[in-house]
N, C-alpha and C positions, 0 to 999 in steps of 0.2 A: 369545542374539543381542543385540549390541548398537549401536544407531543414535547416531551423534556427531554428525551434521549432517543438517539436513532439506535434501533437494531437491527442485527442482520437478517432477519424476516421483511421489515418497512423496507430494507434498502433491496432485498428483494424484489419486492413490491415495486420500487420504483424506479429498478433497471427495469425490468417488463414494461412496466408503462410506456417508459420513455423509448422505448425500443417499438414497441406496438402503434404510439402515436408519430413517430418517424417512419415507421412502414409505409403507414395511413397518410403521409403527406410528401411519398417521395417522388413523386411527379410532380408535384407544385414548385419543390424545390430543386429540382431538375428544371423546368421550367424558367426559372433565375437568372438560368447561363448570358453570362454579359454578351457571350458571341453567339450571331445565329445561328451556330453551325449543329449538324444534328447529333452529334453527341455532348452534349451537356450534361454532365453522370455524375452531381457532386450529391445529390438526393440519392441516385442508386447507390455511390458509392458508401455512403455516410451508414444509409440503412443497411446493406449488406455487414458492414462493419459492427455495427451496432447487436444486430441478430448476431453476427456470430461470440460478442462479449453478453450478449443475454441467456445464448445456448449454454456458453460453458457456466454461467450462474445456477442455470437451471439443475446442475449434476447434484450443485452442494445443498445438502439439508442441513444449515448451520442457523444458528441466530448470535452469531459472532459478527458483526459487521465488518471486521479488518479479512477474515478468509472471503466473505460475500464481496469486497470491494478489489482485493485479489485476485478472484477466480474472475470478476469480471473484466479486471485489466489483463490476464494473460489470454483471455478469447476476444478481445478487442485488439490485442497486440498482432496476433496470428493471423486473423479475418480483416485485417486492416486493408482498404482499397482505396487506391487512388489518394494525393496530398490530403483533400478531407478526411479522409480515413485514417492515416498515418495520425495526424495534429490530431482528432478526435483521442486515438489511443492514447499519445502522449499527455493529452489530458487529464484523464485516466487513469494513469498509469504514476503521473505525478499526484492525483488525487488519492491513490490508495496508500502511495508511501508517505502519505500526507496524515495521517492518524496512527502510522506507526503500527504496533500489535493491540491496540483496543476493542473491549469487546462491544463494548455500545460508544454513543457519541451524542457531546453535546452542542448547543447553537457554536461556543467556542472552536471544537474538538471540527467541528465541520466546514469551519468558516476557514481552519485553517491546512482542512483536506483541499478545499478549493484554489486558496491561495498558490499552495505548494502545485496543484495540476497547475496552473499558469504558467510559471516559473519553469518547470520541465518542457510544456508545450513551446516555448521561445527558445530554449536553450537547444530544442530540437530541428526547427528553423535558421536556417545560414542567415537568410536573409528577410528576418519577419518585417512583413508588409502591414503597416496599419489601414483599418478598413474590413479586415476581414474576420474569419473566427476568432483570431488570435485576440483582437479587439475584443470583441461580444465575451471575450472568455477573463479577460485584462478586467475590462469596467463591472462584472458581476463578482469578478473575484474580490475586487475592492470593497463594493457596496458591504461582500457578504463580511469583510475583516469589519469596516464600521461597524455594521450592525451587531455583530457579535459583542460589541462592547457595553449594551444596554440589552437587550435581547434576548429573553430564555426560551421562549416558544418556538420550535423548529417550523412548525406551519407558518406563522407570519414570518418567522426570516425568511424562508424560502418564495414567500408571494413577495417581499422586497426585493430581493435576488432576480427573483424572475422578470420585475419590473423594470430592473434597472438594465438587465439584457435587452430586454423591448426595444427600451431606450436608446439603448447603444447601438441596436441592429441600425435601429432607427438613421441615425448618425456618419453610419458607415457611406452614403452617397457623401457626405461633405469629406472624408478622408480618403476616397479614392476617385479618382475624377471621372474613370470610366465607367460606375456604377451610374453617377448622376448626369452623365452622357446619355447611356442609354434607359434610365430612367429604374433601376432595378435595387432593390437592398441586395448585403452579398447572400453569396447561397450558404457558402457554410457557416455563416454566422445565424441565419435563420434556421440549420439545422441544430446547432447548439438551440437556439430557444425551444423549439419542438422537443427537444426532448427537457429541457426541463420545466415543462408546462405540462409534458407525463408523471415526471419525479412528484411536481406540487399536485396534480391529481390523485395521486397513489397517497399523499399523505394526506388527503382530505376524505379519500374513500369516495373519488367521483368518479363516471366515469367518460372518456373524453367521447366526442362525434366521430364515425369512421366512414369512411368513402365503402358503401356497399357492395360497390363494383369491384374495388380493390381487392378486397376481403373475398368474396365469392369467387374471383379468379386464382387467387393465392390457395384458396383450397384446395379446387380445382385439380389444379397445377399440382400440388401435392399429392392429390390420388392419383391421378396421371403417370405419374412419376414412381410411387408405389407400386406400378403393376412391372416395371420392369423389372424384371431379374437378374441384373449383370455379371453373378456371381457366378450363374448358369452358362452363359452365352458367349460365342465365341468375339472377338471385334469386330472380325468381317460377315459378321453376320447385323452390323449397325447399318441398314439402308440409308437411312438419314440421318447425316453426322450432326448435324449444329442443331441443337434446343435453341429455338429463338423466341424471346419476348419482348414485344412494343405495344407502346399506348399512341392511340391518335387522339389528338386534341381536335375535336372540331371548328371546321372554319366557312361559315355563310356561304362566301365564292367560292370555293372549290366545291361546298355539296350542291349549291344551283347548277356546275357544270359535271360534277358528278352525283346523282341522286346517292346518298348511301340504302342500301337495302344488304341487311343480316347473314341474312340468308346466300343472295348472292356472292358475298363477301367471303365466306365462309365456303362457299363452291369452288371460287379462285385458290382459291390459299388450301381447299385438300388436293388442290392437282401439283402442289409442288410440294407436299411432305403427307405425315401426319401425325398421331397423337397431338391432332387439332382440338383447340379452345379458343373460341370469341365468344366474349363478353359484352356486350353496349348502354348505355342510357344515351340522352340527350346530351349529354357532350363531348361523353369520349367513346372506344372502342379499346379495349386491353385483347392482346392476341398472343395465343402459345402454338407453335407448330413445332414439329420437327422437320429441318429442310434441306439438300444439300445445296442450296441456293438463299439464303438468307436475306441477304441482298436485293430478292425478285418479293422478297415477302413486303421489306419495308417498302418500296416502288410501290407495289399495289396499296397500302395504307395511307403512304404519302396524296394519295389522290382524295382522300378527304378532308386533309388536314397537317397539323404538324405534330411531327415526331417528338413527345417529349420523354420518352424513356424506353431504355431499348438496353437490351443482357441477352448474349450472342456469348454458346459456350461450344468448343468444341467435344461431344460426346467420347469420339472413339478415343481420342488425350485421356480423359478421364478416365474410362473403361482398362484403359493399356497402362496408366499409372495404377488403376487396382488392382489389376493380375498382377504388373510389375513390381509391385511392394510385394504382395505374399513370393513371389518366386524369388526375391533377394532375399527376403527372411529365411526362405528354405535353404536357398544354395547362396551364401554370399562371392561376388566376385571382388578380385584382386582392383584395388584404384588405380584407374590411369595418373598420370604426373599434371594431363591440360585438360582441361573443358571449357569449355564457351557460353553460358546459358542466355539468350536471346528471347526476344516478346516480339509477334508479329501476329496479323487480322488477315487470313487470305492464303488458301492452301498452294496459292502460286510464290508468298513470297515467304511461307515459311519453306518451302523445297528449293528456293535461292539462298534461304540462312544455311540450310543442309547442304546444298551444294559447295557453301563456302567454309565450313567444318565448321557448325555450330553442334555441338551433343545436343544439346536440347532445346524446343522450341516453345514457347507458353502460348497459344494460342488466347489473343488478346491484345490490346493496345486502345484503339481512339474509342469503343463501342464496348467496350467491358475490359475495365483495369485490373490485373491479374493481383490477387494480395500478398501480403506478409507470408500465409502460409503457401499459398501457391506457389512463390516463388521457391522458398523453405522443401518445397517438393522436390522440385525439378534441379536443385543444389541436391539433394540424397541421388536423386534419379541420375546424374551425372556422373556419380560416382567416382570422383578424381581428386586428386590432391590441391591442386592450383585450379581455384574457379573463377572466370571472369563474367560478369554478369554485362549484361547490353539490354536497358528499358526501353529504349526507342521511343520514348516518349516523357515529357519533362511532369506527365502527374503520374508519372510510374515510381521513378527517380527514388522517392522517400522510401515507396516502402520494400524497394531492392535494400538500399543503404540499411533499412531495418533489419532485413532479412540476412545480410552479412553483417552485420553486427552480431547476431544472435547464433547463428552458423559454428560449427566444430572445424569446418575445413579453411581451409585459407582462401577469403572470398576476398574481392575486389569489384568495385563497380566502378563501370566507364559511363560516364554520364550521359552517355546520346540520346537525341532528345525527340530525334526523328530517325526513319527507315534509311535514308539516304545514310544518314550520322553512322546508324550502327553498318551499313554494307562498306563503308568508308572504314571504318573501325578494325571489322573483320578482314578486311584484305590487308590492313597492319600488322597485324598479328602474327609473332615470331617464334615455332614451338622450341626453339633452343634459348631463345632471352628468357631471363626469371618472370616473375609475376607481375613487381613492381615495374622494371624497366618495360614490358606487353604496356602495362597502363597507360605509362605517360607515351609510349608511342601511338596508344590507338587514340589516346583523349588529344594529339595534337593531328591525327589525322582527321576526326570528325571534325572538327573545326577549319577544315580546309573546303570544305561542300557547300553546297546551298542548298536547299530545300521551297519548292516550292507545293501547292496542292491544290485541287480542286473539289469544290463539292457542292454542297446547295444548301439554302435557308429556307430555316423552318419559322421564318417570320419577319415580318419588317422591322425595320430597324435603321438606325444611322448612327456611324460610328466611323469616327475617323477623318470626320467630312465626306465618308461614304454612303449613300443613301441604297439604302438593299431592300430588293423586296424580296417578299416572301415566293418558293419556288424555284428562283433567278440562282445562278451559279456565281460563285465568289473564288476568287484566286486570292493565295493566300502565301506571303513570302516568308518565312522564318515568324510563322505564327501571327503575322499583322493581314490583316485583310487588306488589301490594295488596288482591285478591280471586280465587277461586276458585271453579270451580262446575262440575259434570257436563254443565250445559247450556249451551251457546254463547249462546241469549239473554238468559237469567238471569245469568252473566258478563256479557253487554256492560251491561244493565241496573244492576250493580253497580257495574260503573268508572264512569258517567256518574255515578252518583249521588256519586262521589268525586272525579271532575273539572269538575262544573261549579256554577259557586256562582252566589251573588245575581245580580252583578255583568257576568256573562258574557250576550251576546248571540247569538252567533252558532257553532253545531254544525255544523263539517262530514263528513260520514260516508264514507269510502272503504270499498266493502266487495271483498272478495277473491272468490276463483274457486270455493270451497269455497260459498259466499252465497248463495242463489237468489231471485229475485223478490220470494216472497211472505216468507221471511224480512226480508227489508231493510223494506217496507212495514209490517209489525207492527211495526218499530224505531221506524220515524218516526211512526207512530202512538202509541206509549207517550212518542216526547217529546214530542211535541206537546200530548199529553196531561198530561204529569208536568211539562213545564217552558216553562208559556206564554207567556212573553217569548223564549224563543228560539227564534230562525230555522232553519230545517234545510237546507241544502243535501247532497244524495248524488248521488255519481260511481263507475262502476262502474270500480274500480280494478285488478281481473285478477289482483292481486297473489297469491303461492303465501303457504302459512305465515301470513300473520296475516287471520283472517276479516274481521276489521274496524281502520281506524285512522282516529282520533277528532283531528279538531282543533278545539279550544277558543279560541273569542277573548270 
């Protein structure tokens, strides 16, 4: 068979694919995370991304391939999560302005839709890093401009293209060092080839392998999810705020010390939520509950294994942004002059953002990276003239920046990169300064804190000259892992001892949901003890995944 022109049916065809086969592989690629820490979400992020630039394809019945390559960069723009997500759309995005207004395409007309995604994708990046997507996306883009120069058959250009991705994935440990440290290709570079190992599937008419397990929970989950009626129901009538979903990876030692049995498992986990779903074969476990403890669901998982993908959404946010749109559409109110919009995991320390006059909170950060549109919401939901946005987290960052770019109102983002960064941030903040002069005071406040964290590994590893094992708690300074320890309090004892010097005054202790009472009191008793000029302040933060996080001034 031979393909001479792509049209907007084929390209149809092979956003689905490659959207379908990035579903089907996004725990593999979550799995990749160079750090063992258990949110590694550049697979969740990519595919969520990815769904949502396939959904909005799905609307168009066109065979115009320039509206089909369109519709699918402005639903990858929106649904963008997490830096993979963001680079993913830029790609996209640069690929659709890349063929201009044509209605079909040929090996040339395509080679040079590719070219131009690259080109955007870098120009989108402050500071592109070789090694990563950027790469995988750099060397296919190339191969596909050669090849276009002898090459009329779109199937075989595209199985060269693919190849030469392979290739380059390939590659990627020799241009980042900490890939081939810890023995990994990158992840988002593996997600670009996944999907275009869909796109060349779609043009051959085949069709790819898919994880059974995946697929039968995703359905699942979807009828699940059908039976609610939000439209009907009041918020407080949500017993169980957070939809939570995680995959266990199975691991030998832990199920000889824990047998896993189904059934039990599934006993545990309906006494802390429900609209329960487990899923298992032989290697893994997929789990959907609804829970006001989210945090108690992953703990129980963790005991047979590791965590390699996990989407933790706040319901009643959602629920209160969909009555909240239709009642602004009804009655619009007047814009305030300031708002603050803020991302935080942890219904303790989104009511410390509230406390400190955030309008609005995204429920979201280290465990599910809020997107393009989400953000995009809670800028409407704000409702203010002067917006300043706070990611609290450096893979948020992009697709804020996207989200005020794209914005009517006068947006700004403060780059914070951590919790600490943005409560630093926010206590700058001056509602009589303008916008620009708010920025550059909150952005040299975050820069005055430290941050440290705790949490635990979901696998062995060494990195850093750190040897980590799987389960053991790691302390974690300005994002660098720096000590290790079986015990959560001996960890946290060790990072302070490495984040707080002469000079520093003031410890503030966020502790997680994992944390109890008398744990956190022994904390502040050992600093008090061990470092008598500084002050302690603790705030019971709720947060899932990190036991404790440490800000330094």
């Amino acid at each position: 068979m031979t393909v001479e022109k792509l049209d907007g049916v084929t390209l149809t065809q092979m956003v689905l694919s490659g959207a379908h086969h990035l579903a089907n592989n996004a725990s593999k690629i979550d799995a990749l995370n160079v750090f063992p820490v258990p949110d590694g979400d550049t697979g969740t992020n990519m595919n969520l991304s990815m769904t949502s630039g396939a959904n909005e394809v799905r609307k168009w019945t066109t065979n115009n391939v320039s509206e089909v390559a369109n519709a699918f960069a402005k639903g990858l723009l929106m649904g963008a999560r997490g830096n993979s997500g963001v680079i993913l759309s830029q790609i996209f995005r640069g690929f659709a302005k890349g063929m201009g207004k044509k209605e079909e395409l040929t090996v040339t007309d395509l080679a040079e839709a590719f070219d131009a995604g690259v080109v955007t994708a870098y120009k989108a990046v402050m500071k592109p890093v070789e090694g990563t997507i950027l790469t995988v996306a750099k060397d296919a883009g190339k191969k596909a401009v050669s090849e276009s120069k002898n090459e009329t058959d779109i199937i075989i250009f595209m199985e060269k293209v693919l190849a030469e991705a392979k290739a380059s994935l390939k590659r990627t440990p020799d241009l980042l060092p900490v890939l081939k440290e810890v023995g990994v290709v990158d992840s988002g570079g593996q997600g670009l080839v996944t999907i275009y190992e869909g796109f060349l599937a779609a043009l051959k008419g085949e069709e790819l392998p898919e994880d059974s397990t995946e697929v039968k929970m995703e359905e699942m989950i979807n009828a699940e999810h059908h039976k609610v009626t939000q439209d009907f129901m009041d918020t407080s009538e949500i017993v169980f705020g957070y939809c939570t979903e995680f995959m266990v990876k199975f691991e030998e030692e832990k199920l000889a010390e824990n047998p896993y049995n189904e059934e039990d498992f599934r006993n545990e986990l309906s006494e802390l939520g429900d609209s329960l779903l487990v899923v298992s074969d032989e290697d893994i476990v997929k789990v959907h509950v609804h829970s006001e403890t989210p945090g108690n669901c992953l703990t129980l998982g963790q005991r047979f294994g590791s965590l390699v993908n996990m989407k933790i959404e706040n319901m009643r946010e959602q629920h209160t942004a969909l009555v909240g749109e239709k009642d602004t559409k009804a009655v619009p109110k007047e814009k305030a002059d300031y708002a603050i919009v803020t991302v935080a995991m942890g219904s303790g320390l989104k009511a410390l953002f509230e406390s400190l006059g955030a309008s609005v909170v995204i429920e979201g950060g280290q465990t599910m990276n809020p997107s393009t549109q989400d953000i995009t919401n809670a800028i409407k939901k704000a409702n203010s003239k002067n917006i300043l946005i706070l990611p609290n987290n450096k893979n948020i960052l992009m697709a804020a920046d996207q989200a005020a770019e794209i914005a009517e109102e006068n947006v700004k983002v403060v780059p914070t990169k951590t919790i600490p960064q943005g409560i630093s941030a926010m206590l700058a903040f001056h509602p009589e300064s303008d916008i620009d002069e708010n920025r550059g005071v909150m952005d040299e406040a975050r820069k005055q804190v430290k941050t440290g964290q705790i949490t635990y590994a979901i696998r062995d590893t060494q990195i850093d000259g750190i040897t980590i094992e799987n389960g053991n708690f790691m302390g974690i300074d300005e994002g660098k892992i720096v000590v290790t320890h079986k015990e959560k309090a001996e960890a946290a004892k060790l990072l302070l001892k490495e984040i707080i010097s002469d000079n520093d005054e003031i410890l503030t202790i966020l502790y997680g949901d994992d944390v109890d009472d008398t744990e956190v009191k022994a904390l502040v008793t050992y600093v008090e003890e061990t470092y008598e000029d500084v002050e302690v302040e603790v705030h019971n933060g709720k947060q899932p995944i990190y036991s404790y996080i440490f800000s330094v001034e």
